[in-house]
C-alpha positions as CSV (number, residue, x, y, z in Angstrom):
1,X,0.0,0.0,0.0
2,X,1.3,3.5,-0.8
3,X,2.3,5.6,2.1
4,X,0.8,9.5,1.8
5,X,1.5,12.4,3.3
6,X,4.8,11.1,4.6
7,X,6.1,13.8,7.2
8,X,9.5,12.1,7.9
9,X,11.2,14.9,5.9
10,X,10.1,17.9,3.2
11,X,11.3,15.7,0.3
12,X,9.0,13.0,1.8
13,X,6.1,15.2,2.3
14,X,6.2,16.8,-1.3
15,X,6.6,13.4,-3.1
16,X,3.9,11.9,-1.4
17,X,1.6,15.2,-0.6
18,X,-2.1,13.9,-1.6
19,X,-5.0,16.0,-0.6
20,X,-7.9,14.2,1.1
21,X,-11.5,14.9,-0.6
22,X,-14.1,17.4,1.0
23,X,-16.8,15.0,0.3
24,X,-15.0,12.8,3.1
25,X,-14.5,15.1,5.5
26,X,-15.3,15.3,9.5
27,X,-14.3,16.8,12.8
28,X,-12.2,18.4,14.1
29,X,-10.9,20.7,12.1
30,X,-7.7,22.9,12.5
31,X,-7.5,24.4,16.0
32,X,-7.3,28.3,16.1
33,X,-3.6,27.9,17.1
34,X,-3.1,25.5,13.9
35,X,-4.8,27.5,11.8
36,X,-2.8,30.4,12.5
37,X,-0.1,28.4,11.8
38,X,-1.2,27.4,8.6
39,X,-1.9,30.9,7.9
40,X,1.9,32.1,8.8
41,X,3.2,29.7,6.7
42,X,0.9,29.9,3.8
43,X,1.6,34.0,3.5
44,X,5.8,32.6,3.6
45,X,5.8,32.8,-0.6
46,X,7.3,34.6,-3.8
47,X,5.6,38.1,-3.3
48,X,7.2,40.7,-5.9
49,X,7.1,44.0,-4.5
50,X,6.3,42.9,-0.8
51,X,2.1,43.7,-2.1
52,X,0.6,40.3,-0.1
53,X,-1.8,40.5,-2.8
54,X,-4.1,38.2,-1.1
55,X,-6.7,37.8,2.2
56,X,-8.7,35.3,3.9
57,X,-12.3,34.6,4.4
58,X,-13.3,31.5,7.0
59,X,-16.4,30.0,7.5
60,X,-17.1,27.9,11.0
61,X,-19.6,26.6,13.1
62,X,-22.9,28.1,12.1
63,X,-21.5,30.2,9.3
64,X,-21.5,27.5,6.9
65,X,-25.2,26.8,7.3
66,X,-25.8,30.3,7.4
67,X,-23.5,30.7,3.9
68,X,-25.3,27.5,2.8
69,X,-28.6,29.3,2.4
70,X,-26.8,31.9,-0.1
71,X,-25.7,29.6,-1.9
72,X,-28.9,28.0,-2.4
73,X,-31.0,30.8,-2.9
74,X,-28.3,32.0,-5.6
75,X,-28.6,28.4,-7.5
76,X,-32.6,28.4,-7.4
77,X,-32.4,32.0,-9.3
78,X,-29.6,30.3,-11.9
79,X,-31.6,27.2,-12.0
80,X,-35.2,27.1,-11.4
81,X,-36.1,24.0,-13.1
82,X,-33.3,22.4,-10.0
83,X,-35.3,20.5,-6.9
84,X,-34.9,20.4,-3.9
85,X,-32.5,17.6,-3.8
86,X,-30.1,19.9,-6.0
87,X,-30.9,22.6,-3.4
88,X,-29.4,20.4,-0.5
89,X,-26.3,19.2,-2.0
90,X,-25.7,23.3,-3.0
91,X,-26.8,24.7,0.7
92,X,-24.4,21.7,1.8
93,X,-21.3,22.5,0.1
94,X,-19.4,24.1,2.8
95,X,-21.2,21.8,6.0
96,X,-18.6,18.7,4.1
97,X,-15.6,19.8,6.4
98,X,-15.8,21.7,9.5
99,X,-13.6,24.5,8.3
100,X,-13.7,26.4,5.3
101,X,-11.0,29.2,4.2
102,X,-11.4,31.2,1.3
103,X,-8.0,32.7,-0.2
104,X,-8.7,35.7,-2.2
105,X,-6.8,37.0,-4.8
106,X,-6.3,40.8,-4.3
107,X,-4.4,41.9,-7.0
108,X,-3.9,45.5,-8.3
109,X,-2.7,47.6,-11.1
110,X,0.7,48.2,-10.1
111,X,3.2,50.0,-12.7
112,X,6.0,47.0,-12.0
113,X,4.5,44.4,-10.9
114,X,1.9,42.6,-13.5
115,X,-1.6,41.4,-12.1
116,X,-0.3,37.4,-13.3
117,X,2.4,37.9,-11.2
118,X,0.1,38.9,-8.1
119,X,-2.4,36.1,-8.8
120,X,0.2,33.5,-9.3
121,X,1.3,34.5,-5.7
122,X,-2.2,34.3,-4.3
123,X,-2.3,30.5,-6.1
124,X,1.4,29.9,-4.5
125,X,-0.3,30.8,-1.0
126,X,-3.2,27.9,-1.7
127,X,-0.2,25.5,-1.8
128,X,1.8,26.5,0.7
129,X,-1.8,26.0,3.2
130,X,-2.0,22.5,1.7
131,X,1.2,21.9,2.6
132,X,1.4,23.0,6.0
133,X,-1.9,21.4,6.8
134,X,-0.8,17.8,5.3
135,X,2.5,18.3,7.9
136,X,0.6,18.5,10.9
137,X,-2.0,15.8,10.1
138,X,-5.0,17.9,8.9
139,X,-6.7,16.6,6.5
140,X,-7.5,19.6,3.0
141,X,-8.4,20.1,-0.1
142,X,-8.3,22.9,-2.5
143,X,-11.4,23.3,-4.4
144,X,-13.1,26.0,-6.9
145,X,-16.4,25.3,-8.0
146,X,-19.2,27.4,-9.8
147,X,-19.3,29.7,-6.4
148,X,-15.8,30.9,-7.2
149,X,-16.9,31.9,-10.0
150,X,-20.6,34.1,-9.5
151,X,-20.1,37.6,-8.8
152,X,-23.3,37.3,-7.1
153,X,-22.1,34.8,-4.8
154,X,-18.5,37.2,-4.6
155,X,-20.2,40.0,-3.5
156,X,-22.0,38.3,-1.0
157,X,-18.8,36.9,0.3
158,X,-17.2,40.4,0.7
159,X,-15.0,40.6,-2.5
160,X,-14.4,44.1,-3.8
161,X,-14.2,45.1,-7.2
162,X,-10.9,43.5,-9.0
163,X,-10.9,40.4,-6.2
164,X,-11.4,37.1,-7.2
165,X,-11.2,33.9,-5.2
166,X,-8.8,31.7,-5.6
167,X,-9.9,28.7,-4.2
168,X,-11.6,27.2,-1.1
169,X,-9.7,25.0,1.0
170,X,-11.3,23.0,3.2
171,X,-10.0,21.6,6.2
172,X,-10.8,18.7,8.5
173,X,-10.3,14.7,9.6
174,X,-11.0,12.5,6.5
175,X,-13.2,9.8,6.7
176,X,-12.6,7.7,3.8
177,X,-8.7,5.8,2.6
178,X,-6.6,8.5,0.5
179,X,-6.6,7.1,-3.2
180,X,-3.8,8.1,-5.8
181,X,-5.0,9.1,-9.0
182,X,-2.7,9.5,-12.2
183,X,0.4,11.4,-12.4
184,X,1.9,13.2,-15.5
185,X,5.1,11.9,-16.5
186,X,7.5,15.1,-16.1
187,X,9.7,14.1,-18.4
188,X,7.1,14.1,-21.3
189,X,7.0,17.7,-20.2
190,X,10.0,18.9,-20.5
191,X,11.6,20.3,-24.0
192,X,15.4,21.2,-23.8
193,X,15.7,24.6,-25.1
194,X,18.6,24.3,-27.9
195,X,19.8,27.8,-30.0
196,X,18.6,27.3,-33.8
């Protein structure tokens, strides 16, 4: 059986790094103290022009319930024709793991540093989370979905004009074996440069 998550050093950890699925999720979560952890280590990444282009949202406890019926109110108006079984699974997305952290992307025009840059830092903060919460034994997974993606949904979450999300991550014990999936072979990737 493959080992995961293997903590006995950082080579060990980022060979064998596999997220656990939201969908399989229960208590506990991170504790405030771990989370902040999580949090100091995830802002620890390339960050041209010292901007932290990036911010946090988390839903707890009754928050997720209370964010579920957004949700759910936002997908009846997308989809009417939906039931209420559809309903359910949507006002259940963020009750699958006990915490839920939303990493916004907060980049700006700046006249020397280039929005990419700034949102491939905010995406560079979304692994540096995953990574600190595999090494303490916390079960995540970095997920998008269509609510990353409504600026109806965005707006209700707090974002201001120019923010996007860049991912939920969510956070807790998982419940179900961790299953590999297929890997890309990096060396089919890779084309040598070589002068004309």
């Amino acid at each position: 059986m493959q080992q995961f998550n293997d903590s006995s050093s950082v080579l060990a950890l980022l060979a064998t790094r596999k997220s656990a699925s939201a969908k399989a999720m229960a208590g506990p979560g991170p504790t405030a103290e771990q989370l902040a952890e999580i949090l100091r280590i995830g802002v620890r990444v390339p960050d041209h022009g010292k901007l932290a282009p990036w911010r946090f949202i988390l839903w707890e406890g009754d928050a997720r319930a209370a964010f579920g019926d957004v949700m759910k109110a936002r997908w009846k108006v997308l989809h009417p024709e939906h039931g209420e079984q559809t309903l359910g699974f949507v006002h259940g997305l963020f009750l699958r793991a006990p915490t839920v952290l939303g990493v916004v992307s907060a980049a700006q025009e700046h006249p020397k540093i280039p929005v990419w840059e700034q949102q491939l830092s905010a995406a560079a903060v979304c692994m540096n989370i995953l990574y600190a919460a595999t090494a303490m034994g916390i079960g995540c997974q970095w997920n998008t979905d269509w609510v990353v993606y409504d600026a109806e949904i965005a707006a209700a979450m707090g974002l201001k004009p120019g923010e996007k999300l860049a991912g939920l991550i969510y956070f807790g014990t998982p419940t179900a074996p961790l299953e590999e999936r297929p890997r890309p072979d990096p060396a089919a990737l890779l084309t040598r440069w070589q002068a004309s």
